[in-house]
Every structure is written in structure tokens, then in C-alpha cells.
DSSP file (Angstrom, degrees, kcal/mol; ACC not computed):
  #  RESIDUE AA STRUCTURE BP1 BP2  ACC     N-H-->O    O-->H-N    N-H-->O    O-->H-N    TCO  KAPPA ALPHA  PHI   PSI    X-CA   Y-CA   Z-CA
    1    1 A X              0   0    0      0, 0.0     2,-0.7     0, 0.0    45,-0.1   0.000 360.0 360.0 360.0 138.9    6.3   41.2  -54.9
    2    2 A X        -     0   0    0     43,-0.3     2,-0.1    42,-0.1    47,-0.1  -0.605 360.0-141.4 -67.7 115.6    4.7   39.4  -52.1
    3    3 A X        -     0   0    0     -2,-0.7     2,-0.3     1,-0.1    19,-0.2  -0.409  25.9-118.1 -85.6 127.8    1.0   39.2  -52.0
    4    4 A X        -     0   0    0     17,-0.1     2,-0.7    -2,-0.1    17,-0.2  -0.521  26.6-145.1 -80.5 122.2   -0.5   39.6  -48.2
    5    5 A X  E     -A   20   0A   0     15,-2.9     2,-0.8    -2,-0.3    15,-0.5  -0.675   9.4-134.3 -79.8 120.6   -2.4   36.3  -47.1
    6    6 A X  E     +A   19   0A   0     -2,-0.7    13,-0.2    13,-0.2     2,-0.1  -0.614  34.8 170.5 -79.1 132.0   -5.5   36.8  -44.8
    7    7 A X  E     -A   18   0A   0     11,-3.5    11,-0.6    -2,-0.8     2,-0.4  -0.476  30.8-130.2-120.7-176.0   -5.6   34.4  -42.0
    8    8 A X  E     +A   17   0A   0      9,-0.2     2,-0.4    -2,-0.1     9,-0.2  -0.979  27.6 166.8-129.5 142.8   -7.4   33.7  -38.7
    9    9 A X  E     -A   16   0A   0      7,-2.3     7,-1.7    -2,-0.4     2,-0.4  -0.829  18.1-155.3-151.0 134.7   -5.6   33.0  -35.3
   10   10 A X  E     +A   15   0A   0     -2,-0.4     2,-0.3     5,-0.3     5,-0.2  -0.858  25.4 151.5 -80.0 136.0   -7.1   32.9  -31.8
   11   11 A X  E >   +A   14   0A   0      3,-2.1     3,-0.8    -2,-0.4    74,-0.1  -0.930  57.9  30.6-160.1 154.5   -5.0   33.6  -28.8
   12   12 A X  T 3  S-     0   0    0     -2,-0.3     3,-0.1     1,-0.2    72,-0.0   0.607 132.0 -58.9  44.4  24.5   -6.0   35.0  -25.5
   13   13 A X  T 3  S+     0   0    0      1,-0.2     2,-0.6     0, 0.0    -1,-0.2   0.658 120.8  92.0 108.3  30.9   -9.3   33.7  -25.4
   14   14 A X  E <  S-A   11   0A   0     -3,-0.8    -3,-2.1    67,-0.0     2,-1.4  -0.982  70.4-124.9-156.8 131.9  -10.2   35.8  -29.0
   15   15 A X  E     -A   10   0A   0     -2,-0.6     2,-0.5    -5,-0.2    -5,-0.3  -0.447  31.5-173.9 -73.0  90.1  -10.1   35.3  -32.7
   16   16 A X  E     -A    9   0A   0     -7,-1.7    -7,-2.3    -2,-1.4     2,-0.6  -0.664   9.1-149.0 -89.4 141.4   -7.9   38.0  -34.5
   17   17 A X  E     +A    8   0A   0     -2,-0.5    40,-0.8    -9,-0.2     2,-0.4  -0.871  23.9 165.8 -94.1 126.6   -7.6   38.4  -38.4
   18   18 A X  E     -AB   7  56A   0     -2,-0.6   -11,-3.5   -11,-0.6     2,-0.4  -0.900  35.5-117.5-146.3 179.1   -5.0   39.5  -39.9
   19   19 A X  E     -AB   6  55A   0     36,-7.5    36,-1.1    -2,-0.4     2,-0.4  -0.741  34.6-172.3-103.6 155.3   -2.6   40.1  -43.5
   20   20 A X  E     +AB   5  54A   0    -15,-0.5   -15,-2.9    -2,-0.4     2,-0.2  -0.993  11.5 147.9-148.1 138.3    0.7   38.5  -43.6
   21   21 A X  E     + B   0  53A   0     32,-1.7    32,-2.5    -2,-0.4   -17,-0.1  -0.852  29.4  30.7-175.8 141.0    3.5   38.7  -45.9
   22   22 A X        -     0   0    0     -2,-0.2     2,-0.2   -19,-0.2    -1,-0.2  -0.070  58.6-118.3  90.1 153.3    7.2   38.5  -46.7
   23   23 A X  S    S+     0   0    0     25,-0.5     2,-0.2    29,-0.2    30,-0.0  -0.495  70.5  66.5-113.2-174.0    9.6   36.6  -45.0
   24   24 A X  S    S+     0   0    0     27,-0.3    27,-0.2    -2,-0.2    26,-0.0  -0.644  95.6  12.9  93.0-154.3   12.9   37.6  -43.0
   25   25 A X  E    S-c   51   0A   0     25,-0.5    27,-1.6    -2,-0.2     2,-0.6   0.099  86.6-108.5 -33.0 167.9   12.4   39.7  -39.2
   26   26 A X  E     -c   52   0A   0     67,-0.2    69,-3.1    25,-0.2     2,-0.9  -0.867  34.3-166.8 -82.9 124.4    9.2   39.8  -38.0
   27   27 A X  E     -cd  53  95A   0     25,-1.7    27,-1.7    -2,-0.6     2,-0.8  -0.867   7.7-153.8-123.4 152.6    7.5   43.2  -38.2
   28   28 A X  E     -cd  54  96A   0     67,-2.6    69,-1.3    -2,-0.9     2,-0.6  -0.826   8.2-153.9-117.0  92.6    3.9   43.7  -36.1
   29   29 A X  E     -c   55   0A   0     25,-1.4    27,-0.9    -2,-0.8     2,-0.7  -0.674  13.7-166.9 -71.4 105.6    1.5   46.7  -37.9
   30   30 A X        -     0   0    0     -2,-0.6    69,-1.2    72,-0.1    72,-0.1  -0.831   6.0-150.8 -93.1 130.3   -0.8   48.2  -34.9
   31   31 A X        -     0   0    0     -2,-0.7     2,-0.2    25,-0.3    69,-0.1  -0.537  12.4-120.7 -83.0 151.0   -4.0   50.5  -36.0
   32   32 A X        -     0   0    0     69,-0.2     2,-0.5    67,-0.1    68,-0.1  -0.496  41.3 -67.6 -89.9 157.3   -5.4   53.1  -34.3
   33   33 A X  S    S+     0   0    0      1,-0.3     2,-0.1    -2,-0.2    67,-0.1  -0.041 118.7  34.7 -34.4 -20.5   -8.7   53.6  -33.0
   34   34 A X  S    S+     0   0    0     -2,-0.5     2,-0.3     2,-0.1    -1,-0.3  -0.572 111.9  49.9-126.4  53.4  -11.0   54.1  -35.6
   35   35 A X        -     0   0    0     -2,-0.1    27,-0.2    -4,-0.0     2,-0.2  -0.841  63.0-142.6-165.3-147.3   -9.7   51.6  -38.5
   36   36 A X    >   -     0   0    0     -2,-0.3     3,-2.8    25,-0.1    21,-0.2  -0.912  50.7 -53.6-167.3 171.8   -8.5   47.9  -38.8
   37   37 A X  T 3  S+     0   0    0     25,-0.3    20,-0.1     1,-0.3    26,-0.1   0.732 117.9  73.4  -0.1 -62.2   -6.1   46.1  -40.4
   38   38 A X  T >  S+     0   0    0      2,-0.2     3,-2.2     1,-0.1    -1,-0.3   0.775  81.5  89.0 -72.0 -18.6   -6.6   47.1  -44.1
   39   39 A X  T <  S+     0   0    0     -3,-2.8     2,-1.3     1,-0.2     3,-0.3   0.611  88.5  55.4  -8.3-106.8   -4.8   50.8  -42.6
   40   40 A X  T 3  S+     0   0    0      1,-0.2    -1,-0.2     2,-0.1    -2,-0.2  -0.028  74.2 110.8 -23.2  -9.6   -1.9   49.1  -43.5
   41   41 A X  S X> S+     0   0    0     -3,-2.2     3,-1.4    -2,-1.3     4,-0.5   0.842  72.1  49.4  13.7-122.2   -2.6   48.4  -46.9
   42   42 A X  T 34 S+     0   0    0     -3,-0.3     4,-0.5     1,-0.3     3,-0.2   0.672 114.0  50.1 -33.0 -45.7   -0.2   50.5  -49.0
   43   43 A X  T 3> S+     0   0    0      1,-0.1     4,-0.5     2,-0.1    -1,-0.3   0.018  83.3  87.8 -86.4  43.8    2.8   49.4  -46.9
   44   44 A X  H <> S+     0   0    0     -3,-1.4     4,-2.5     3,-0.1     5,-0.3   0.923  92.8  34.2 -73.6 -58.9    2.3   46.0  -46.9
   45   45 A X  H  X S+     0   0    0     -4,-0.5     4,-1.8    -3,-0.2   -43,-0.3   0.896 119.8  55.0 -60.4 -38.0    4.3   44.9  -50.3
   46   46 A X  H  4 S+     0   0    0     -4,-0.5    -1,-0.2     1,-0.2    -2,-0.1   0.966 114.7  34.4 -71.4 -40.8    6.7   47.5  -49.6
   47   47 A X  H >X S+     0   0    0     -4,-0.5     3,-1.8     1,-0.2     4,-1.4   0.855 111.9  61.4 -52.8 -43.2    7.6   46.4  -46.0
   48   48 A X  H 3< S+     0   0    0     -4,-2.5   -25,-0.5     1,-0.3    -1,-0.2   0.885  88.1  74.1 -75.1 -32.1    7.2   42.5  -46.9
   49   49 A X  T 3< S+     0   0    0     -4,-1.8    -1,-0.3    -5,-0.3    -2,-0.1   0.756 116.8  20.2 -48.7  -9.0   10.2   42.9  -49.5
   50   50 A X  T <4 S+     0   0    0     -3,-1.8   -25,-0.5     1,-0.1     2,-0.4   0.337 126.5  40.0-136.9 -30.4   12.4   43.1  -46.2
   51   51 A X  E  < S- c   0  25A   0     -4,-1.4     2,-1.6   -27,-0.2   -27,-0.3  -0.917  78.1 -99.3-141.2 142.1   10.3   41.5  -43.6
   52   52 A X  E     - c   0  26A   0    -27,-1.6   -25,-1.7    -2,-0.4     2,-0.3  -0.425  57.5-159.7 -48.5  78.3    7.9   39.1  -42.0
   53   53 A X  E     +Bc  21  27A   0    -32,-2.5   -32,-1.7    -2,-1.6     2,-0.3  -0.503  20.7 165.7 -88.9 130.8    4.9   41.5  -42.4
   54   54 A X  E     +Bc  20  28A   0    -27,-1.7   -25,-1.4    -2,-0.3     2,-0.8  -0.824  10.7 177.3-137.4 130.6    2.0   41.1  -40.3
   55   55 A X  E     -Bc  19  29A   0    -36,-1.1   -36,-7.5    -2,-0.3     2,-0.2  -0.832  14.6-174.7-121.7 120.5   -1.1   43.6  -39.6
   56   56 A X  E     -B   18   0A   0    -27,-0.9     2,-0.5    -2,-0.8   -25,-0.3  -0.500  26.6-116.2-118.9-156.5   -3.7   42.6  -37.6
   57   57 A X        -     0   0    0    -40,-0.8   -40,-0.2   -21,-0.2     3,-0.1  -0.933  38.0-134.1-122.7 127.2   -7.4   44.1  -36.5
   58   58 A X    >   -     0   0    0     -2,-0.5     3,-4.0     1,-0.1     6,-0.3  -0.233  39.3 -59.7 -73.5-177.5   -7.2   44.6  -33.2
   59   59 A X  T 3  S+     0   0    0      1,-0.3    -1,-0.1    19,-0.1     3,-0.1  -0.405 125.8  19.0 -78.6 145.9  -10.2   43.3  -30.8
   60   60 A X  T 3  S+     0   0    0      5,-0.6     2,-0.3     1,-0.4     7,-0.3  -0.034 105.5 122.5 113.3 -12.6  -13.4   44.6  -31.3
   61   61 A X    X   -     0   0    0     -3,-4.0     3,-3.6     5,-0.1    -1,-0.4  -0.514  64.4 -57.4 -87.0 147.5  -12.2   45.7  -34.9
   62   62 A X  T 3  S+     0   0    0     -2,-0.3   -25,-0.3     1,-0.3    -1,-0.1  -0.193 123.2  15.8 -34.2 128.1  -13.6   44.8  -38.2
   63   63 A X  T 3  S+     0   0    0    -27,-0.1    -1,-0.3    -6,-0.1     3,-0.1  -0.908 108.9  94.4-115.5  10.2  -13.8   42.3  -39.1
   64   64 A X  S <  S-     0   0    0     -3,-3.6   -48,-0.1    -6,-0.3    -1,-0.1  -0.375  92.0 -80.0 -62.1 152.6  -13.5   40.9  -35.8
   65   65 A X        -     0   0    0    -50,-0.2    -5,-0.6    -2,-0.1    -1,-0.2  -0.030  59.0-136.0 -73.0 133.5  -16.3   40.0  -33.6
   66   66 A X        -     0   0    0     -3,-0.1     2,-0.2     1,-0.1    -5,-0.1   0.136  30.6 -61.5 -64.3-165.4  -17.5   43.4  -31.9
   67   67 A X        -     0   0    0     -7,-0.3     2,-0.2     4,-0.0    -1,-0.1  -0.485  42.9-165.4 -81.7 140.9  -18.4   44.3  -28.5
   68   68 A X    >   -     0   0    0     -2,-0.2     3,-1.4    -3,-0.1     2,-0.0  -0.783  39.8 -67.3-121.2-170.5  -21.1   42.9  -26.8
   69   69 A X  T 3  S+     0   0    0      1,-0.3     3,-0.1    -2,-0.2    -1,-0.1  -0.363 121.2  25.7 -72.9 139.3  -22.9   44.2  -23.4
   70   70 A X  T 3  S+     0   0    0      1,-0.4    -1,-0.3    -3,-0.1     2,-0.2   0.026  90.7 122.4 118.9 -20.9  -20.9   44.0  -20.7
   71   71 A X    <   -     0   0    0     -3,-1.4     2,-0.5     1,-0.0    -1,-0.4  -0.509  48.8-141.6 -80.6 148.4  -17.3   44.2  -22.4
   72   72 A X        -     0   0    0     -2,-0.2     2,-1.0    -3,-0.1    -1,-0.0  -0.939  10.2-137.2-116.4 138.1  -14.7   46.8  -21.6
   73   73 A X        -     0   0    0     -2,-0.5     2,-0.4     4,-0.1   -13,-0.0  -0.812  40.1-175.8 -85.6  92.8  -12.5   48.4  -24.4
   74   74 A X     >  -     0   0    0     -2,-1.0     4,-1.7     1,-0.2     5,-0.0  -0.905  31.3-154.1 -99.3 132.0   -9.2   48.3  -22.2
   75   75 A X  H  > S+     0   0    0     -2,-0.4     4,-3.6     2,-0.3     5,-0.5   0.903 101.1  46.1 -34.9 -68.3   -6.0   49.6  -23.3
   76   76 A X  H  > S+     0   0    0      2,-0.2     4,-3.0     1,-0.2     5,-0.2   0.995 112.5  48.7 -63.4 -49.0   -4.1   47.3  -21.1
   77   77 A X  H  > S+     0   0    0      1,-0.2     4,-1.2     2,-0.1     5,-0.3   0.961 110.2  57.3 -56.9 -55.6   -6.3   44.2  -22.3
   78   78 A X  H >X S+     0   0    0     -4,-1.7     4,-2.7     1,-0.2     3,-1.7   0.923 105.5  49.8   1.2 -75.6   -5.5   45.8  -25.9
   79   79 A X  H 3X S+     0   0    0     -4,-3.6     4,-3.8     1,-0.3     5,-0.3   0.939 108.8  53.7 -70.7 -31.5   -1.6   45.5  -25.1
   80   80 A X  H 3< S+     0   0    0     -4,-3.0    -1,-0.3    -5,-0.5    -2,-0.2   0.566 103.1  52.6-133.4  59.2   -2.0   42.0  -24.1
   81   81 A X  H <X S+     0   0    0     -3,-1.7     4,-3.2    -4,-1.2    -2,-0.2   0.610 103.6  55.6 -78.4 -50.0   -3.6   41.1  -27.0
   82   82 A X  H  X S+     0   0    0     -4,-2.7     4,-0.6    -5,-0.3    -2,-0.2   0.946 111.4  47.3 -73.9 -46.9   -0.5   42.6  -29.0
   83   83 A X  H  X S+     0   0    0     -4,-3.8     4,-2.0     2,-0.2     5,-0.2   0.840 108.4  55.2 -59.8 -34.1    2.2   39.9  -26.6
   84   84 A X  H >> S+     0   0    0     -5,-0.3     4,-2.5     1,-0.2     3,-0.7   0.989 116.2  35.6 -79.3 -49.9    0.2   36.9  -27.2
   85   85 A X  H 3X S+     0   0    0     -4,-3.2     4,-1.0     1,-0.2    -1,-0.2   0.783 110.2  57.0 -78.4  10.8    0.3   37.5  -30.8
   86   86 A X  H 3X S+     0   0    0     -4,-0.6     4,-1.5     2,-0.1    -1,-0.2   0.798 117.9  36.0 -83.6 -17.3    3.4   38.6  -31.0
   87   87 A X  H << S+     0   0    0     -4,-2.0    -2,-0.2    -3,-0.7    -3,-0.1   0.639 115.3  60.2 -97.0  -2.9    4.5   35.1  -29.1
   88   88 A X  H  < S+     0   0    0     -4,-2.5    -2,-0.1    -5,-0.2    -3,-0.1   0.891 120.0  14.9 -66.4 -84.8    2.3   33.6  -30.8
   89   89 A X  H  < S+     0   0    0     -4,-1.0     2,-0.3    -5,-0.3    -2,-0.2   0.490 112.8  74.6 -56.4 -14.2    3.3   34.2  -34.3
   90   90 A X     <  -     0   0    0     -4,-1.5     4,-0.1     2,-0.1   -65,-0.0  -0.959  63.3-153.6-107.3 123.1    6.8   35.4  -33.8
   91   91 A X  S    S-     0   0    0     -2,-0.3     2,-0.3     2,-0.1     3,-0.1   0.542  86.0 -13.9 -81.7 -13.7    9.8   32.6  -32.8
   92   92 A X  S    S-     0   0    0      1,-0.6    -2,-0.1    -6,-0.1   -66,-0.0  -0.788 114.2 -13.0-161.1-145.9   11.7   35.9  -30.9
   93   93 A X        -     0   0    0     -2,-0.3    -1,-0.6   -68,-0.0     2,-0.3   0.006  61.4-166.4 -52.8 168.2   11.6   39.4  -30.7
   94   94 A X        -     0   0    0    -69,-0.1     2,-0.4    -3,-0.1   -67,-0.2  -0.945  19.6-100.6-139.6 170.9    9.5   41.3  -33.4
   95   95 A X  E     -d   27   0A   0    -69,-3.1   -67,-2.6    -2,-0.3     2,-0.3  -0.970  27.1-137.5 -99.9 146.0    9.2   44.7  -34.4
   96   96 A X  E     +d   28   0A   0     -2,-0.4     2,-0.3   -69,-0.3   -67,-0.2  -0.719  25.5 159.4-166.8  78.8    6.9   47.1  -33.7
   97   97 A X        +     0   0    0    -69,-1.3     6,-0.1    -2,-0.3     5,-0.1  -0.538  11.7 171.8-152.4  77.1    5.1   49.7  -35.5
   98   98 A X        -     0   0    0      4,-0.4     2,-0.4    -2,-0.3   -67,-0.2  -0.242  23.5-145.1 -92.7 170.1    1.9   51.5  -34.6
   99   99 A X    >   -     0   0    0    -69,-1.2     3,-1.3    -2,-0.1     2,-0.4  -0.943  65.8 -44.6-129.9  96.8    0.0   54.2  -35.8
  100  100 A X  T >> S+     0   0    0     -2,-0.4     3,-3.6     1,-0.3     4,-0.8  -0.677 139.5  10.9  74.9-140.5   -2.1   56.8  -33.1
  101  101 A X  H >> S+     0   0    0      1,-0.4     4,-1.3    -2,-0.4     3,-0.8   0.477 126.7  59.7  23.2 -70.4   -3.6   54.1  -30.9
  102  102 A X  H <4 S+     0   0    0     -3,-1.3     4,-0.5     1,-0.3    -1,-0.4   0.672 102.2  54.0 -79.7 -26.4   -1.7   51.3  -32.0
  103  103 A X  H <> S+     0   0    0     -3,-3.6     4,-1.6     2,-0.2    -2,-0.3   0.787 104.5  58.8 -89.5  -8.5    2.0   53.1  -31.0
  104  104 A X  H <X S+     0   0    0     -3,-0.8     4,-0.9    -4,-0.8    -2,-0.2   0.902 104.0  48.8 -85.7 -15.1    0.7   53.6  -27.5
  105  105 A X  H  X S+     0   0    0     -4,-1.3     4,-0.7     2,-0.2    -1,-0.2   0.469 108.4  53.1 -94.2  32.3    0.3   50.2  -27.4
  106  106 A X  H >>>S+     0   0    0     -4,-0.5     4,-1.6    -3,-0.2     3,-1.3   0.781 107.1  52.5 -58.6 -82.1    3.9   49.5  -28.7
  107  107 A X  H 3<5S+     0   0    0     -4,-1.6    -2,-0.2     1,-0.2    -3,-0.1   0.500 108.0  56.4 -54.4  -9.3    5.0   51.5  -26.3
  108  108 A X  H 3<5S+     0   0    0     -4,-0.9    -1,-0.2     2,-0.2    -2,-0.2   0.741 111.7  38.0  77.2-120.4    2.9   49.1  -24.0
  109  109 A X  H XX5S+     0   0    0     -3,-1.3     3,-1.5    -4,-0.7     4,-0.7   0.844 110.8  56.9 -70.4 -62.3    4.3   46.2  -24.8
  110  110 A X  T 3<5S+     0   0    0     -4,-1.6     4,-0.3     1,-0.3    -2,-0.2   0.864 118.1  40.5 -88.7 -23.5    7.9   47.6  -25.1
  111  111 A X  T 34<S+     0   0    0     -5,-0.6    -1,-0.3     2,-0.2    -2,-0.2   0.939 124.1  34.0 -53.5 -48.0    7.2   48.7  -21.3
  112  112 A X  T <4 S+     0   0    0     -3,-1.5     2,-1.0     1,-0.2    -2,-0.1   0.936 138.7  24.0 -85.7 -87.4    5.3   45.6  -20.0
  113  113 A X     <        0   0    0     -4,-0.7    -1,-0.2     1,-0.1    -2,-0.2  -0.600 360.0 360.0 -35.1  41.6    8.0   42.9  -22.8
  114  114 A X              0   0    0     -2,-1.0    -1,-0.1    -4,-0.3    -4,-0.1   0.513 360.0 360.0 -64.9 360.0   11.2   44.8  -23.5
């Protein structure tokens, strides 16, 4: 089974962390509002048997740097966070698969990016 690597990547003027694993489509895990990455956990291995898995913490989440004074926790800055890494990390489309939070910004991105 494939084991998920943690990585670092900056895009759009921020450092995101995330797990990665599996090869083949690309698939994108978004958390919801009160969690991080490690949600995604328990489907990692199952997912990565099929796919290019990656779950990342969005900003302002653990274990990424938090908020300081003066920053706004935007929904739309949020979603395009989610396009630069998905063109970051991704050579074409990817797919898409959030959880509370993290599927309105799928739906987003699929709005803003189709």
C-alpha cells in the first residue's frame, strides 16, 4: 500500500503542508473548518491505490503558520489557495473532494476553474 509523504510547497504568497500518495489522476482532499489535513487520514491508502492523493491544510491551519493581526479568513482567498495548488501540483485537471468547508470551496473552484 502506499505510504502518504509529508511535504512543504508555497504558492500564492503562502507555505502549505500537505500528505501525498499514490500515483495515477490527481485527486485534491479539502478539510473543513475546524480540522487540517490529518482529516483525511483513513482515506488516504485507500484512495492512493487508484490515485494521485493529495490532502493539504488549508491556510491558517495546523500546522501551517496561523493568523496574525490584521489577516482576513476569506473564503474566496481560501478558493484561490485551492487553484494555485491545484496548478501547481497537478499537470491538468484534478479531482475534487471536500468535506463541510472544504466542498464549498470545490464548488468554488469548479465555479471560478471549470
Amino acid at each position: 500500500m502506499p505510504t502518504p509523504t509529508t511535504t512543504n510547497i508555497e504558492v500564492n504568497g503562502y507555505g502549505f503542508e500537505l500528505n501525498r500518495a499514490g500515483s495515477g489522476e490527481p485527486l485534491i482532499l479539502v478539510h473543513g473548518s475546524a480540522s487540517d489535513h490529518t482529516t483525511w487520514q483513513k482515506q488516504m491508502q485507500p484512495f492512493a491505490e487508484h490515485f494521485d492523493v493529495i490532502a493539504y491544510s488549508r491556510r491558517f491551519h495546523w500546522p501551517n503558520a496561523p493568523m496574525a493581526d490584521g489577516d482576513d479568513y476569506s473564503m474566496l482567498q481560501h478558493a484561490e489557495d485551492l487553484q494555485h495548488v491545484v496548478r501547481s501540483l497537478c499537470k491538468g485537471p484534478a479531482h475534487i473532494v471536500g468535506h463541510s468547508y472544504g466542498a464549498f470551496l470545490a464548488l468554488m473552484l469548479a465555479i471560478r476553474a471549470p
